[in-house]
Biopython code that builds the backbone (N, CA, C, O; Angstrom):
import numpy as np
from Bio.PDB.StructureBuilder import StructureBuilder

atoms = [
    (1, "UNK", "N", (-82.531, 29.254, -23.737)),
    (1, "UNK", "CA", (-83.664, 28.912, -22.921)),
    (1, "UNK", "C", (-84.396, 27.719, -23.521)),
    (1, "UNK", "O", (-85.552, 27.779, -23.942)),
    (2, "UNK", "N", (-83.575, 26.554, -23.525)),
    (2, "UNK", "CA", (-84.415, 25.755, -24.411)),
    (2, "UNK", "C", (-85.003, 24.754, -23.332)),
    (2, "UNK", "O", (-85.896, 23.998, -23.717)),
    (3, "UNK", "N", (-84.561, 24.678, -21.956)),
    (3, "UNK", "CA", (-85.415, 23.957, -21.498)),
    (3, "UNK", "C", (-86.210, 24.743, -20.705)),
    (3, "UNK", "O", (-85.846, 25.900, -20.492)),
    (4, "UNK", "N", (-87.708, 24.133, -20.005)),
    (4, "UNK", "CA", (-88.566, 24.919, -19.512)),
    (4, "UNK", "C", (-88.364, 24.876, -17.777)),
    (4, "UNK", "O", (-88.484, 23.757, -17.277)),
    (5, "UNK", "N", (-88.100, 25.903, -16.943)),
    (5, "UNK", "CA", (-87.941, 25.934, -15.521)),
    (5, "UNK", "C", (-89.084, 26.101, -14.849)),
    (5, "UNK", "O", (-90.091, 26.412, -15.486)),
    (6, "UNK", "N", (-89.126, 25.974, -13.829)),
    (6, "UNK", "CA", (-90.686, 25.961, -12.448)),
    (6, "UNK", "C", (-91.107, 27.565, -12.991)),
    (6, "UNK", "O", (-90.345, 28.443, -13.397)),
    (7, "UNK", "N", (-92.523, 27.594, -12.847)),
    (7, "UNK", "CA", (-92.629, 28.800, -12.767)),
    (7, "UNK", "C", (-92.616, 29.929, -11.906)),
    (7, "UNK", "O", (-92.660, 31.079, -12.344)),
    (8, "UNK", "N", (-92.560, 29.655, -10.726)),
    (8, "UNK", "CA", (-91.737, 30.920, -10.434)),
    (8, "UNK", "C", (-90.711, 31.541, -11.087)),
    (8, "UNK", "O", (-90.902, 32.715, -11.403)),
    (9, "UNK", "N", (-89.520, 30.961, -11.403)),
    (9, "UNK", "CA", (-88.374, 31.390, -11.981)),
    (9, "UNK", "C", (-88.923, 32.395, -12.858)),
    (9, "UNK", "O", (-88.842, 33.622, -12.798)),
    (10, "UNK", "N", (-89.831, 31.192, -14.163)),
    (10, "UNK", "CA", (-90.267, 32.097, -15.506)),
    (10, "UNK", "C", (-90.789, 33.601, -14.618)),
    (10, "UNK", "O", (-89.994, 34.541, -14.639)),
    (11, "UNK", "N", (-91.736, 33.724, -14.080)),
    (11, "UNK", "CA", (-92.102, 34.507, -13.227)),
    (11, "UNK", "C", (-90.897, 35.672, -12.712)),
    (11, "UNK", "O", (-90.714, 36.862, -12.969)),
    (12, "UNK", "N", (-90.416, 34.979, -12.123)),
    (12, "UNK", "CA", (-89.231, 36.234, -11.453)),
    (12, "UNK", "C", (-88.571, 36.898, -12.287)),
    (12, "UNK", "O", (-88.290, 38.074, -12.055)),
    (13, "UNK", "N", (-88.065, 36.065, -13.805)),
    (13, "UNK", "CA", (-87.403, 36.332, -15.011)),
    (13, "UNK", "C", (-88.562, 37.317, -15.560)),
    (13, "UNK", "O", (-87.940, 38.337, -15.859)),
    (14, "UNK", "N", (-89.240, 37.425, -15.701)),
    (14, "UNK", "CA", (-90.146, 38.687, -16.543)),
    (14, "UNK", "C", (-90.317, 39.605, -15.560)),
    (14, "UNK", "O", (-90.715, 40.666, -16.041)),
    (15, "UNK", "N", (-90.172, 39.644, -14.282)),
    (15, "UNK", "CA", (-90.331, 40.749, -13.237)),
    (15, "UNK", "C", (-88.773, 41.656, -13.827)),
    (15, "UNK", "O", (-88.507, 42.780, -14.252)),
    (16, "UNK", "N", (-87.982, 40.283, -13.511)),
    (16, "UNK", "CA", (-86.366, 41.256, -13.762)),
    (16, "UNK", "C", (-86.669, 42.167, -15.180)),
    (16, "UNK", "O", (-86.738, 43.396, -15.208)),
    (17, "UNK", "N", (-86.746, 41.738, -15.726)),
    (17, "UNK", "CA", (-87.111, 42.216, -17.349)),
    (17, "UNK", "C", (-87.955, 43.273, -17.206)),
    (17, "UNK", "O", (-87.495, 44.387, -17.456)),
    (18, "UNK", "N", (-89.305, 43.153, -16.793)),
    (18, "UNK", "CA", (-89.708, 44.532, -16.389)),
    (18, "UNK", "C", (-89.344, 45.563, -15.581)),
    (18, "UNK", "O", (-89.502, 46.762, -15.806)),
    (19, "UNK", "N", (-88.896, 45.094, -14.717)),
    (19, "UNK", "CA", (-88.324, 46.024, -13.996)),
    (19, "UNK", "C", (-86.586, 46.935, -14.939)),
    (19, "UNK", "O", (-86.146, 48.053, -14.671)),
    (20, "UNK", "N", (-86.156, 46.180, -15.731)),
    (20, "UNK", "CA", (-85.183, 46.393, -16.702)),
    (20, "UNK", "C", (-85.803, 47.605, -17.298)),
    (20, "UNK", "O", (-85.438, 48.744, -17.008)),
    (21, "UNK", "N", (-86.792, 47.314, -18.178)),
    (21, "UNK", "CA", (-87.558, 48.417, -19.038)),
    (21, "UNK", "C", (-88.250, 49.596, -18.312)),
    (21, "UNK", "O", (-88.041, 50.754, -18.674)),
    (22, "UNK", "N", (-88.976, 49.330, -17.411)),
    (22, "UNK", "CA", (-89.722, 50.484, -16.258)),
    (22, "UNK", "C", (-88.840, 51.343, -15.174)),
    (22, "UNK", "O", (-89.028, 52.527, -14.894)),
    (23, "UNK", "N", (-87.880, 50.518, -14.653)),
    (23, "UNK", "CA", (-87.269, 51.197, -13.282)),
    (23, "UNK", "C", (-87.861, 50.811, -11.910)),
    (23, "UNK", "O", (-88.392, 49.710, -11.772)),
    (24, "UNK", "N", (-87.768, 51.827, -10.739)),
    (24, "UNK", "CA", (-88.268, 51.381, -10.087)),
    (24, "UNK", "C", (-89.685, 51.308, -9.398)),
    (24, "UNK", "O", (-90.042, 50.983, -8.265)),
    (25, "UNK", "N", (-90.409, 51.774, -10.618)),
    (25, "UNK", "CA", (-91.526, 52.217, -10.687)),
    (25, "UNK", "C", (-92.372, 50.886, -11.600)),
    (25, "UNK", "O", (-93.478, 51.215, -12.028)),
    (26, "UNK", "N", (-92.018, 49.761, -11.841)),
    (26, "UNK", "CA", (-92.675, 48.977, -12.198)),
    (26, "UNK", "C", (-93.797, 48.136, -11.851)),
    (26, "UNK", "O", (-94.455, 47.459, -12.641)),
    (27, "UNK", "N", (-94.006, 48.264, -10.252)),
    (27, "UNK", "CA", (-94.756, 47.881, -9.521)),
    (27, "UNK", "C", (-96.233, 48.224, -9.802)),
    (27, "UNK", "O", (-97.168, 47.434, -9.663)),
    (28, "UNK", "N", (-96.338, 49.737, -10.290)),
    (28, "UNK", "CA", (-96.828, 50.630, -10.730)),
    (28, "UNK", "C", (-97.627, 50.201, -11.947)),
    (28, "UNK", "O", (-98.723, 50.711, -12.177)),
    (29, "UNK", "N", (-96.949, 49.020, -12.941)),
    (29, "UNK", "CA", (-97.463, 49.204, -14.265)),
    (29, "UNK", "C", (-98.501, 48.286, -14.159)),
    (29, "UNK", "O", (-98.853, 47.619, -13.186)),
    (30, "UNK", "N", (-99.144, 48.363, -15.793)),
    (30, "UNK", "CA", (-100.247, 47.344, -15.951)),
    (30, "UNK", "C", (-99.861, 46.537, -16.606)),
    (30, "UNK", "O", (-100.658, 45.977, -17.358)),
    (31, "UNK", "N", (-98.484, 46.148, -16.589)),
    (31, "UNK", "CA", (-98.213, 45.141, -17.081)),
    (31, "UNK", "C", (-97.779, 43.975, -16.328)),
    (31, "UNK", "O", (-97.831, 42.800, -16.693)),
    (32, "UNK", "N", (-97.118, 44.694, -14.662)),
    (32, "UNK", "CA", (-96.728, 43.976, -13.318)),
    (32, "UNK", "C", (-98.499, 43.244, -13.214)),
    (32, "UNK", "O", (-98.843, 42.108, -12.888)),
    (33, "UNK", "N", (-98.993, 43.952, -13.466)),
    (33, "UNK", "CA", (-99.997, 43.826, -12.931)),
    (33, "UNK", "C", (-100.830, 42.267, -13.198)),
    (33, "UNK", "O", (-101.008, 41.299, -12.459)),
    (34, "UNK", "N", (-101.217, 42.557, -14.589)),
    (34, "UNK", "CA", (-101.341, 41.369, -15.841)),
    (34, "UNK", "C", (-100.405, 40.114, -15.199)),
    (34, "UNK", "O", (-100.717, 39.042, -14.681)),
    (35, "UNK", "N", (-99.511, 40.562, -15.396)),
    (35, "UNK", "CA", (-98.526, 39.034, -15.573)),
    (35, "UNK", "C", (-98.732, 38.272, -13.731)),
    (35, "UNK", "O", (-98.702, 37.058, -13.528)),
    (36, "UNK", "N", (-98.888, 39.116, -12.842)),
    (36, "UNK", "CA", (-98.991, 38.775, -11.485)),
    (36, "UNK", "C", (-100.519, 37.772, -11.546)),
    (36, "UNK", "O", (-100.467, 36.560, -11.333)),
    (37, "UNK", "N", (-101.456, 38.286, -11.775)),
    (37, "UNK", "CA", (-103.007, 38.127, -11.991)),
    (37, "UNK", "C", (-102.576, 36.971, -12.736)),
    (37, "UNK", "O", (-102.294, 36.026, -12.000)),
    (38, "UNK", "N", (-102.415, 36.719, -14.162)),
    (38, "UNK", "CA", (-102.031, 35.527, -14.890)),
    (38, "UNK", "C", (-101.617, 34.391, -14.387)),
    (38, "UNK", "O", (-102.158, 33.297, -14.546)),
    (39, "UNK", "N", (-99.935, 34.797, -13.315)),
    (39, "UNK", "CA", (-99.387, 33.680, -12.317)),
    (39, "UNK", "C", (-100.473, 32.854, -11.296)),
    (39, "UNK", "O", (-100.644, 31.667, -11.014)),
    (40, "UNK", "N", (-101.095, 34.108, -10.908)),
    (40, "UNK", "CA", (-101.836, 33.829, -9.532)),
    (40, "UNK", "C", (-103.217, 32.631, -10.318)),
    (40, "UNK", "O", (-103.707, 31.550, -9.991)),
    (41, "UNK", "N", (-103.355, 33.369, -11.189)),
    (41, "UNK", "CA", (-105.144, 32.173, -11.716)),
    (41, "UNK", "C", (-104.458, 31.309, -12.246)),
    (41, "UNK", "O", (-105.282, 30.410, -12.414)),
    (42, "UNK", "N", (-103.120, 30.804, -12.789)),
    (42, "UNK", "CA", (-103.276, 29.757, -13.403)),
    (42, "UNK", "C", (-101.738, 28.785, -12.357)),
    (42, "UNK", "O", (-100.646, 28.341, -12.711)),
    (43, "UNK", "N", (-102.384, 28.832, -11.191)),
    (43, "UNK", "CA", (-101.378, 28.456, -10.038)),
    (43, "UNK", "C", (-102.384, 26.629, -9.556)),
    (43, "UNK", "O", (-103.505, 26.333, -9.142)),
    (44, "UNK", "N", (-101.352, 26.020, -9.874)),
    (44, "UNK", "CA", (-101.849, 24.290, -9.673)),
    (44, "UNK", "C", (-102.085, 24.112, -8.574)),
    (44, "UNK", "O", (-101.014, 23.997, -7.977)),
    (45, "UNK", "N", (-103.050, 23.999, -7.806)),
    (45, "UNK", "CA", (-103.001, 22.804, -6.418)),
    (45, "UNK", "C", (-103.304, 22.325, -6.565)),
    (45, "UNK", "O", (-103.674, 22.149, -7.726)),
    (46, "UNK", "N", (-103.758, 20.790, -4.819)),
    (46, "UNK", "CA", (-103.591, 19.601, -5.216)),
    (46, "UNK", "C", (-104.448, 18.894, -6.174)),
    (46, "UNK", "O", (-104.399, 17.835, -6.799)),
    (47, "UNK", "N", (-105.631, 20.354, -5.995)),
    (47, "UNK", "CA", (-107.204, 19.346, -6.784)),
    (47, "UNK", "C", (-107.150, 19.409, -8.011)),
    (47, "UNK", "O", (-107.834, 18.521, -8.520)),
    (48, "UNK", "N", (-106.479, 20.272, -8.976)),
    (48, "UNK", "CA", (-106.631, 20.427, -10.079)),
    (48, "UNK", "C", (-104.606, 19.684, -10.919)),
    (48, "UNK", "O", (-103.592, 19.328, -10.319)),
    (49, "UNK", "N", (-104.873, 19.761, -12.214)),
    (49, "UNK", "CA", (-104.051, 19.281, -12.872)),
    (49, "UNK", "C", (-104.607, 19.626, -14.473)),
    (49, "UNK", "O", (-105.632, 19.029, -14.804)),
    (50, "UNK", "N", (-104.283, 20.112, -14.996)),
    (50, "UNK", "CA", (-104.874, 20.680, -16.586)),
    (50, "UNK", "C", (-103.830, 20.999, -17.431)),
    (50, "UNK", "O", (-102.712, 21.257, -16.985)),
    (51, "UNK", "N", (-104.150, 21.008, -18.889)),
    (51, "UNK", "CA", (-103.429, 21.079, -19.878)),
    (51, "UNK", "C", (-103.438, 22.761, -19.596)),
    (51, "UNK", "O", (-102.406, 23.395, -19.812)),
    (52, "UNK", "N", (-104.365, 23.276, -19.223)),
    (52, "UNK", "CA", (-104.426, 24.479, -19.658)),
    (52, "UNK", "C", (-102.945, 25.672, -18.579)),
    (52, "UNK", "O", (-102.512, 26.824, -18.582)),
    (53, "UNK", "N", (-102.748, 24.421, -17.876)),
    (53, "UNK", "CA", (-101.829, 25.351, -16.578)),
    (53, "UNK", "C", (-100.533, 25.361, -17.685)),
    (53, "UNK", "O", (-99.884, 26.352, -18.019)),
    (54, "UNK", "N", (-100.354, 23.978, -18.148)),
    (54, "UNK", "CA", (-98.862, 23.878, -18.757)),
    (54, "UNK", "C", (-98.462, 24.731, -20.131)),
    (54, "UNK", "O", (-97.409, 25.168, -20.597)),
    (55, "UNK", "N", (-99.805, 24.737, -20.517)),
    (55, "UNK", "CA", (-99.594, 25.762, -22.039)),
    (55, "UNK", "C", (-99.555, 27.086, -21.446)),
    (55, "UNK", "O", (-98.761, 27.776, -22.086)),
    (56, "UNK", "N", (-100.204, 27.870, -20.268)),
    (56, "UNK", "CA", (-99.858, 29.255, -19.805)),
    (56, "UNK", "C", (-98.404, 29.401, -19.602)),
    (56, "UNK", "O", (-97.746, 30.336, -20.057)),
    (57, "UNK", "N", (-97.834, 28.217, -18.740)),
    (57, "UNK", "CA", (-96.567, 28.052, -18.466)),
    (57, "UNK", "C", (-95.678, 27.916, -19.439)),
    (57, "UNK", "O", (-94.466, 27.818, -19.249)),
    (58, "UNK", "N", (-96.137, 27.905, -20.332)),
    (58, "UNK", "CA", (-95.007, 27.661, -22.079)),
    (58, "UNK", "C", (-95.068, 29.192, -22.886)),
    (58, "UNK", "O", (-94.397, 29.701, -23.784)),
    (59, "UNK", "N", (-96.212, 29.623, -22.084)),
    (59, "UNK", "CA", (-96.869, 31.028, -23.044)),
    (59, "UNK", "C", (-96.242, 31.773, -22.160)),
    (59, "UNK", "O", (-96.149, 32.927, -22.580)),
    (60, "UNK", "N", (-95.588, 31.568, -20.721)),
    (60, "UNK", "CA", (-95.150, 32.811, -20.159)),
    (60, "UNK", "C", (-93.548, 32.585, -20.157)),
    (60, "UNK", "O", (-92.941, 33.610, -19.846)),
    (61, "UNK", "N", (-92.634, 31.332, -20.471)),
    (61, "UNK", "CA", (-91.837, 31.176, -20.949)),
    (61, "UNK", "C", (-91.282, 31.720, -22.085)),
    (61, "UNK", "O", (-90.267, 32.409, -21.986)),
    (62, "UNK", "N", (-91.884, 31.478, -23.318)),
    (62, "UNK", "CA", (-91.932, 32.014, -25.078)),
    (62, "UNK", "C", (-91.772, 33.959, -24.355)),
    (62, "UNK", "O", (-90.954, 34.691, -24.912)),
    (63, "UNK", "N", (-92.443, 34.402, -23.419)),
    (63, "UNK", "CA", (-92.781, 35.774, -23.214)),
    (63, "UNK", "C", (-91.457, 36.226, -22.789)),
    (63, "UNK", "O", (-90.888, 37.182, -23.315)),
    (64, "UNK", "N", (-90.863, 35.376, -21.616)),
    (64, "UNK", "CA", (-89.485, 35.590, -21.076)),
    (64, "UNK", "C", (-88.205, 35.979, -22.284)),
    (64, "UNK", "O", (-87.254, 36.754, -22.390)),
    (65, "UNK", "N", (-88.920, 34.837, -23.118)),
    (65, "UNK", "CA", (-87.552, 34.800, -24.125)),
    (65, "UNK", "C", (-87.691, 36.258, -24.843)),
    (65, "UNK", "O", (-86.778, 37.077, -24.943)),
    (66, "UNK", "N", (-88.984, 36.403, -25.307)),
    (66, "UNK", "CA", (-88.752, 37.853, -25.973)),
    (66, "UNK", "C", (-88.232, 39.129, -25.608)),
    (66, "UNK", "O", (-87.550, 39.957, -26.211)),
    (67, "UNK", "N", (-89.036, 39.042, -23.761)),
    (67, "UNK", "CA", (-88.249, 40.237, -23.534)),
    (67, "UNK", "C", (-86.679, 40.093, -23.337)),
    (67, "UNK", "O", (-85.952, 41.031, -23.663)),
    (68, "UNK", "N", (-86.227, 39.090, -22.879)),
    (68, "UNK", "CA", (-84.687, 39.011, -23.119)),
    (68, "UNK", "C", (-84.522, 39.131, -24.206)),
    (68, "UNK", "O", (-83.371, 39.557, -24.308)),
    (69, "UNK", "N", (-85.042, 39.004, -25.375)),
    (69, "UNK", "CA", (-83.784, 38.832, -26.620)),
    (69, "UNK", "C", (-84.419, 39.816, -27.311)),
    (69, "UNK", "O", (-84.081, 39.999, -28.480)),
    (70, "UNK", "N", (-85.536, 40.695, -26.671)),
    (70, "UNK", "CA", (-85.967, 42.326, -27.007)),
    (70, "UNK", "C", (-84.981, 43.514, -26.547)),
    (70, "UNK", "O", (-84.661, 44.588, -27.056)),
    (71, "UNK", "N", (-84.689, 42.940, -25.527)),
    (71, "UNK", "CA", (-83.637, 43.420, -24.533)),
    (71, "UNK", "C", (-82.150, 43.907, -25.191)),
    (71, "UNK", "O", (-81.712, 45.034, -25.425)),
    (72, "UNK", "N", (-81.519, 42.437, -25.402)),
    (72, "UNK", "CA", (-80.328, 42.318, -25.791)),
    (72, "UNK", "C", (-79.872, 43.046, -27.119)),
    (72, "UNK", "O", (-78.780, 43.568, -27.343)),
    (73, "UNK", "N", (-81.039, 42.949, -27.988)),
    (73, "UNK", "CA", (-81.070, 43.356, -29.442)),
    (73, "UNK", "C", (-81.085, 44.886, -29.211)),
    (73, "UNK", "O", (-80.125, 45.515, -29.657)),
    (74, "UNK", "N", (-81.975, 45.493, -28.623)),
    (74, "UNK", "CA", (-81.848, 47.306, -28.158)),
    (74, "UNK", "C", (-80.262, 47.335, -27.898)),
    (74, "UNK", "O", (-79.486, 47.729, -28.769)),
    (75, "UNK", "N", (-79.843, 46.892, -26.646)),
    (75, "UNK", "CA", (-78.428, 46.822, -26.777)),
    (75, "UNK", "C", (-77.417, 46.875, -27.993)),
    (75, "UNK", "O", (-76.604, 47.767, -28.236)),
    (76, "UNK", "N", (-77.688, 45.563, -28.792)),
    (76, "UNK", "CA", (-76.461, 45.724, -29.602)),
    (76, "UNK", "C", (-76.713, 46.637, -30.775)),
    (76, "UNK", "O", (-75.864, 47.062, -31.558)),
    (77, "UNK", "N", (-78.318, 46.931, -30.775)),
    (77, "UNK", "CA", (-78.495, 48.296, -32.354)),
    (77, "UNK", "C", (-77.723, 49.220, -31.468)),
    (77, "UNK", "O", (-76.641, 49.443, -32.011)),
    (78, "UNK", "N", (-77.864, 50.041, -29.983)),
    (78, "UNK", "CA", (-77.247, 51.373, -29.637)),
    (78, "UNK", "C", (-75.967, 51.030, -29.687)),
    (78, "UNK", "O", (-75.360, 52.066, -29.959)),
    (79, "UNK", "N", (-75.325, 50.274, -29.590)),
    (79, "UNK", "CA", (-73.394, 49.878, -29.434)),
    (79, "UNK", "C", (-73.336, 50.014, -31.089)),
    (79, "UNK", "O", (-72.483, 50.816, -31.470)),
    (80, "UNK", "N", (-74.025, 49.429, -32.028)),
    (80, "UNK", "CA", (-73.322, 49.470, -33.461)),
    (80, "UNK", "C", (-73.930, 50.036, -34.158)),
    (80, "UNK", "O", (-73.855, 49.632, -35.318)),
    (81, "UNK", "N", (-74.818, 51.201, -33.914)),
    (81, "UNK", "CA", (-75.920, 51.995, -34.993)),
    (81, "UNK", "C", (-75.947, 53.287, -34.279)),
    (81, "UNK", "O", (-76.570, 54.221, -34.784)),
    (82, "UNK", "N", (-75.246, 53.451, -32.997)),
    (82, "UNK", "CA", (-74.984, 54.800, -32.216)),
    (82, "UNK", "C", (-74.374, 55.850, -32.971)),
    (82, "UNK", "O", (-74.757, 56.975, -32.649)),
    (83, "UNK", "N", (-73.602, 55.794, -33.809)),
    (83, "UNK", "CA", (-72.366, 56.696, -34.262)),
    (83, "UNK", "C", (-72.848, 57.389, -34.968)),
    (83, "UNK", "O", (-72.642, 58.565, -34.666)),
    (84, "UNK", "N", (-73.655, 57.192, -36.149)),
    (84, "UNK", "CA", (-74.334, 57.713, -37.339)),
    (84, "UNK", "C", (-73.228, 57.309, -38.837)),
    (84, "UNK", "O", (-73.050, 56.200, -39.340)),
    (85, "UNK", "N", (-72.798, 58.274, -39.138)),
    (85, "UNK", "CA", (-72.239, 57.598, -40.333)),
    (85, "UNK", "C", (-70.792, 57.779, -39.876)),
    (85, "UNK", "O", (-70.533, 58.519, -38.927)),
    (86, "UNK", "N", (-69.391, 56.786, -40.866)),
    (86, "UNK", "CA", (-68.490, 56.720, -40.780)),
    (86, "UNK", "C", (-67.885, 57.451, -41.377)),
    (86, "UNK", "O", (-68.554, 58.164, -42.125)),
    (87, "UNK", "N", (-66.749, 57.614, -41.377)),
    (87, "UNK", "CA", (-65.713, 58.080, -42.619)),
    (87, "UNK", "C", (-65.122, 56.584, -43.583)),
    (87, "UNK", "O", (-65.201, 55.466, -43.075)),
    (88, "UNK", "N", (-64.703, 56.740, -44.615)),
    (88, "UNK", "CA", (-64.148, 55.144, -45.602)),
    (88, "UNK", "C", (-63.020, 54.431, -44.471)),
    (88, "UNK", "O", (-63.187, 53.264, -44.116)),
    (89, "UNK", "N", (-61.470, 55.541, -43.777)),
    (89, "UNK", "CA", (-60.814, 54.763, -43.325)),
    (89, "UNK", "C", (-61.212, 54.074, -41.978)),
    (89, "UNK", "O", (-60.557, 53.096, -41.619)),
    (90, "UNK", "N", (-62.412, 54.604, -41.094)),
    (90, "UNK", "CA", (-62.701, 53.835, -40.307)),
    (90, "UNK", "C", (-63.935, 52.695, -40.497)),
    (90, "UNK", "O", (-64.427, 52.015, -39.597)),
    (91, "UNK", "N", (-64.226, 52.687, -41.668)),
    (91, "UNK", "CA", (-65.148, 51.288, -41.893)),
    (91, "UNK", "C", (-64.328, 50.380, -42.637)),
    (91, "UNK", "O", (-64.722, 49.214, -42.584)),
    (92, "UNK", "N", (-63.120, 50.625, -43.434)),
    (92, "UNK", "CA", (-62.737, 49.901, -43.872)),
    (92, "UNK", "C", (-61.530, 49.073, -42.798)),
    (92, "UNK", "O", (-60.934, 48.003, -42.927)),
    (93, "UNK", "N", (-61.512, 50.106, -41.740)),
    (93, "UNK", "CA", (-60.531, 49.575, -40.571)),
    (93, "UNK", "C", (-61.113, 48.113, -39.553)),
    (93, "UNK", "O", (-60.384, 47.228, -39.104)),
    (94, "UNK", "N", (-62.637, 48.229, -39.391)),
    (94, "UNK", "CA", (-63.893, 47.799, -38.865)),
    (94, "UNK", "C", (-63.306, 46.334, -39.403)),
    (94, "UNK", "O", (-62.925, 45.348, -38.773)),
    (95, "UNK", "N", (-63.399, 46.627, -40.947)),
    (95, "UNK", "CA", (-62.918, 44.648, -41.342)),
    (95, "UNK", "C", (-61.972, 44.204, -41.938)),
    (95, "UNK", "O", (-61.871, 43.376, -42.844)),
    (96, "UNK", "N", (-60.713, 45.264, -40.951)),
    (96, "UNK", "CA", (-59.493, 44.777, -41.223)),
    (96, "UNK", "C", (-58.525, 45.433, -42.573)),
    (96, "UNK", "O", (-57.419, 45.065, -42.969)),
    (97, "UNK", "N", (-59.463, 46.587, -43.100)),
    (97, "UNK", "CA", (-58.491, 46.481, -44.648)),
    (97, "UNK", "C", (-58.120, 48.056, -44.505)),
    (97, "UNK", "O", (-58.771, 48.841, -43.817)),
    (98, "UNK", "N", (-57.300, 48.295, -45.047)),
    (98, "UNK", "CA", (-57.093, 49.748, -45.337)),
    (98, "UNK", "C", (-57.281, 50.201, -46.888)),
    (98, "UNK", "O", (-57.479, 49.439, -47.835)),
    (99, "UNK", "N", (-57.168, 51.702, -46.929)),
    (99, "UNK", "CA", (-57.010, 51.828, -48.266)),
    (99, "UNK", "C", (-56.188, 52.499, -48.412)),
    (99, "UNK", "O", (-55.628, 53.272, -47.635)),
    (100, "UNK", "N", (-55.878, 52.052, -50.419)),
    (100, "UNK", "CA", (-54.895, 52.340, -50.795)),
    (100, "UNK", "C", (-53.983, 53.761, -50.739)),
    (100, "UNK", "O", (-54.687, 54.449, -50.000)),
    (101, "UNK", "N", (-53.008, 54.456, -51.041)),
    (101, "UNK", "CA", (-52.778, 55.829, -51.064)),
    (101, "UNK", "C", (-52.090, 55.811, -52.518)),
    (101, "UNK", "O", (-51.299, 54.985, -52.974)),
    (102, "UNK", "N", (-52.562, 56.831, -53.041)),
    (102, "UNK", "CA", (-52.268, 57.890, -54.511)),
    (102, "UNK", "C", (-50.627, 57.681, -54.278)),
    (102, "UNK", "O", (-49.967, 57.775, -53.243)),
    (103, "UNK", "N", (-50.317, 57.433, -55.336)),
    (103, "UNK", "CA", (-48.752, 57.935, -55.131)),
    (103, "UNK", "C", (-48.634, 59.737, -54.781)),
    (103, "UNK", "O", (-49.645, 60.409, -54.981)),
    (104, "UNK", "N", (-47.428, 60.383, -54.290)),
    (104, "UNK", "CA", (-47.112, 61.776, -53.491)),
    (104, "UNK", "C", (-48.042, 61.728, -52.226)),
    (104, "UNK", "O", (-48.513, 62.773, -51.778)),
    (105, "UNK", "N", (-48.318, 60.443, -51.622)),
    (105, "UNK", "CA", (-48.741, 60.678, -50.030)),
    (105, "UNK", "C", (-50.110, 60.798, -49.929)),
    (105, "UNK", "O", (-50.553, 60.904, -48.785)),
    (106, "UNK", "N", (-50.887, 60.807, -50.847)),
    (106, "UNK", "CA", (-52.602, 61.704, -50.788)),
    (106, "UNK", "C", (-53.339, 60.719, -50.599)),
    (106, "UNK", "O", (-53.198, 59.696, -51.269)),
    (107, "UNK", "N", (-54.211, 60.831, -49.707)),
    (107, "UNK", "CA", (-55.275, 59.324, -50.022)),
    (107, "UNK", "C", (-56.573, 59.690, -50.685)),
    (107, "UNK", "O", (-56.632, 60.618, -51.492)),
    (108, "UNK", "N", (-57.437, 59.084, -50.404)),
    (108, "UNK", "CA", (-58.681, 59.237, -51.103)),
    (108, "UNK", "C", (-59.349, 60.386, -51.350)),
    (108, "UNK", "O", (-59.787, 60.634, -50.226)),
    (109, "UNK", "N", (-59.787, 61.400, -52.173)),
    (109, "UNK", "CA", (-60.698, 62.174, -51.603)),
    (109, "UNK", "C", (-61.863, 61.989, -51.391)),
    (109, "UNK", "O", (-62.351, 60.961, -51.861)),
    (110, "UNK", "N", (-62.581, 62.756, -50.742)),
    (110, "UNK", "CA", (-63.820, 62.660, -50.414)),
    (110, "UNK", "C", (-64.682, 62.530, -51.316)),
    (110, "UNK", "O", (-65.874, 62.436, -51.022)),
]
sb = StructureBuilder()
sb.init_structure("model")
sb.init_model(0)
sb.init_chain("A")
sb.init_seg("    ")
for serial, (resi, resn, name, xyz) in enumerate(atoms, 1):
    if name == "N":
        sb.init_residue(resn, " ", resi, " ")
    sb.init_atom(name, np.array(xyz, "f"), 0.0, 1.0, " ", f" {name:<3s}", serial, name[0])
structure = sb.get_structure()
């Protein structure tokens, strides 16, 4: 997200996102709420033009990015921190290595 899009988009992008985290009950929150109110007061027409519209618009951008990459990160801790603990031959399988075996067949003990 390194360049900055119209705000609507930013806008629609934190709806998706909330609505990600809430369901379909987000409409509901005080956080739909906030961010709607925020869009709506700091919305440009023709008479006005201010620094202060473009820094909201950078501040609700920076916001987008977090909840995406708040998002993504929940994701990849439950895919690789789900299991709880391993056994040796399947972590050592994880990066490719095996271990050795005892001579008469025995491998490691516990």
């Amino acid at each position: 997200m390194a360049t900055l899009s119209s705000p609507l988009r930013v806008c629609r992008g934190i709806l998706k996102e909330l609505r990600a985290l809430k369901g379909p009950t987000y409409k509901n929150s005080l956080a739909y709420s906030y961010v709607m109110d925020q869009f709506r007061k700091n919305k440009v027409t023709g008479e006005r033009y201010c620094r202060a519209q473009q820094e909201a618009h950078h501040d609700s951008h920076t916001y987008l990015c977090l909840l995406a990459s708040s998002r993504n990160h929940l994701i990849l801790h439950n895919l690789y921190h789900a299991k709880g603990e391993r056994c040796r031959e399947e972590v050592a399988g994880l990066v490719g290595l095996r271990l050795p075996t005892q001579p008469g067949g025995k491998g490691w003990e516990k």
